[in-house]
N, C-alpha and C positions, 0 to 999 in steps of 0.2 A: 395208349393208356385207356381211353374210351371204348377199346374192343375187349381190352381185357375183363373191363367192368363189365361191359354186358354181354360178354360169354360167363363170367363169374354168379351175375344172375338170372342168365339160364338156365345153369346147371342146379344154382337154388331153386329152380320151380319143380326142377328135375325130381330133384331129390324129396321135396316137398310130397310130389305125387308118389316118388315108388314109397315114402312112409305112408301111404293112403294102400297101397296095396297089401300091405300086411292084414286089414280087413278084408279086405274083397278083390278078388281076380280082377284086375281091367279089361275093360270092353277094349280094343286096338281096330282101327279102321283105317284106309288106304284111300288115297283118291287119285285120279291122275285127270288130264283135261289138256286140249288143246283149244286156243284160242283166237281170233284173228286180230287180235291187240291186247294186251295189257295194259288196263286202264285202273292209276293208282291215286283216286279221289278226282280224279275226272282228267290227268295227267296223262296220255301215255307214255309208259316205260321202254318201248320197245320201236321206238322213232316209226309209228303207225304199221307198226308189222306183227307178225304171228309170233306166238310164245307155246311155250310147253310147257306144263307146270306138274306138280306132282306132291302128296304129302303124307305123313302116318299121324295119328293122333292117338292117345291113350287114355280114359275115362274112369275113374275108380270113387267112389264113397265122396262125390263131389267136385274133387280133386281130376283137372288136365291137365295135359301136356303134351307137346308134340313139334313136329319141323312140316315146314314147308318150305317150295324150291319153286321158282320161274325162271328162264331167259330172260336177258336185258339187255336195251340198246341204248347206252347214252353218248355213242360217237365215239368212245375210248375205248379202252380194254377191257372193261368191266363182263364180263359172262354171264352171272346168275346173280339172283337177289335171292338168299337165305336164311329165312326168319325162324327164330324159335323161340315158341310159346307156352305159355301155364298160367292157372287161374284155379280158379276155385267158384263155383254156382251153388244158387239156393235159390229156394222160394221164403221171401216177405208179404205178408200182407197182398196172397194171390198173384205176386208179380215172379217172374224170374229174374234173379240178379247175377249178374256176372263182374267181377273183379280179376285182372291179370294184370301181364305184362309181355309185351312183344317184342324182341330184340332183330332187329333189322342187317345182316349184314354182304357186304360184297365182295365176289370171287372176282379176283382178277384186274379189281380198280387200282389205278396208276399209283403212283409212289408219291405219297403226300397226299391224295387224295381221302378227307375224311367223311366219306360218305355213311358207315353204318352209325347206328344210334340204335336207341331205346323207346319205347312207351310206355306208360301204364294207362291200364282202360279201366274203365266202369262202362256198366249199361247195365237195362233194366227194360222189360218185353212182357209183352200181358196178352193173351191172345183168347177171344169172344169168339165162339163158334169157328167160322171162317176165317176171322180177320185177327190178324197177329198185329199191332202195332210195337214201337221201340223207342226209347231215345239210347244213345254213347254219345261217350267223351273221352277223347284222348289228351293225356299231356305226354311231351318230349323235354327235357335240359340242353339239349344239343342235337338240334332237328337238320339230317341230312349236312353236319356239318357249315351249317350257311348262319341259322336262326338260333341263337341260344334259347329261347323260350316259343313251345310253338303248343296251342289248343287246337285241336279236331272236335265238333260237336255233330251229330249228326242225328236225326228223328227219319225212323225207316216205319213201312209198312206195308206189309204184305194179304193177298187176298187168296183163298183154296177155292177156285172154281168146281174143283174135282181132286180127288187123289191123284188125279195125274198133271193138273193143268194149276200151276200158281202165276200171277201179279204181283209185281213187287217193286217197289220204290222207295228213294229215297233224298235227302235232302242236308248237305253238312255245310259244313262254316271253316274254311280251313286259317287260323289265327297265330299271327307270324310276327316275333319283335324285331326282324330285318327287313325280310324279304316283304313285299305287295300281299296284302291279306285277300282271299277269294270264297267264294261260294260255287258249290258243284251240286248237281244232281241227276239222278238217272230214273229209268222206270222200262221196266222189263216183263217179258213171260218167260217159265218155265215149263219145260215139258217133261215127264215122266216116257221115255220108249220102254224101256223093261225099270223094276225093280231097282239095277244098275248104271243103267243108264241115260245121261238126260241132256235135255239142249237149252240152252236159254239164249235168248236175244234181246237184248239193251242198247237202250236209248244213254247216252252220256253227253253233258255239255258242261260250262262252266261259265263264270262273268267275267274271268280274266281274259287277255290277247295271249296270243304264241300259238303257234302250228300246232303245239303239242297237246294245247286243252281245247280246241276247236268242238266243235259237238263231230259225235260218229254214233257209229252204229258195229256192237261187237257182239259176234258169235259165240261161244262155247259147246264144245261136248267132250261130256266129263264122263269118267266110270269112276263108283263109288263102289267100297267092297270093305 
């Protein structure tokens, strides 16, 4: 029942955007990336191994929407993690504001296994010259199946050395009415090769125990298009 709901509000953000296109064409962009862990709030997904990820997004009079795709490893069947997304931005009083929702779900996970769910986000991003600061916040009703109630907080920010060369960090709160509540945070550079292409290398750790939040160090390189 919980996939159905949140394929049902999917396809509401869906549809929400292609009414935004009757105004104006949407921008549509592509990304793909390989990585050498899949690191999901300072978690890795991928039992410390490489991921493939890939995603389209669509942009119109405010109005997103879009899917992304990774590999995943949680020791079972499970294959991919499937998210799909829509929101809606503006600017307030000089800030950028963003409001959506992200539906989480899994290809392949065992029978009984109720791992997808839901979010809705807020956040809000102001950026002075070079330095882009942020806060979000996520809630879920039924987080990963485990947590009936779980908050994500997180304050990011980032620094433009250069058009080609960014810093970035950040810092969340991840808040759980089951499961051990934690804190994660990472801090990174990006690098601009072409236009389309870029690398970044991050720092990731967390204050909880388990192999899987340990601190590491993850690669990327992405083509954006």
């Amino acid at each position: 029942m919980k996939t159905l709901i949140a394929c049902a509000s999917a396809l509401a953000l869906f549809a929400t955007a292609q009414a935004a296109r009757a105004q104006s064409a949407p921008e549509v962009s592509y990304d793909l990336a390989v990585v050498t862990d899949y690191v999901f709030r300072g978690i890795s997904q991928t039992d410390d191994s490489a991921a493939v990820q890939g995603g389209i997004s669509m942009a119109s009079g405010g109005f997103y929407a879009g899917a992304w795709a990774s590999t995943v490893d949680f020791g079972d069947d499970t294959d991919a993690e499937v998210d799909f997304y829509g929101g809606y931005t503006t600017q307030i009083a000089g800030f950028d504001v963003d409001v959506g929702a992200v539906v989480y779900l899994y290809v392949g996970k065992p029978a009984g296994a109720d791992y997808d769910f839901i979010e809705l986000k807020a956040a809000a991003s102001r950026s002075i010259g070079p330095v882009s600061l942020g806060v979000a916040t996520f809630y879920s009703p039924n987080f990963f199946g485990v947590d009936d109630e779980a908050f994500y907080y997180e304050a990011n920010s980032a620094y433009a050395f250069s058009p080609s060369l960014t810093a970035s960090g950040a810092v969340g709160h991840q808040s759980l009415d089951v499961s051990d509540d934690y804190t994660t945070w990472n801090a990174g550079l990006t690098y601009a090769l072409t236009s389309l292409v870029s690398i970044d290398v991050r720092y990731h750790d967390t204050d909880t125990a388990g192999p899987l939040s340990e601190e590491r160090v993850v690669g990327m390189l992405s083509l954006a298009f």
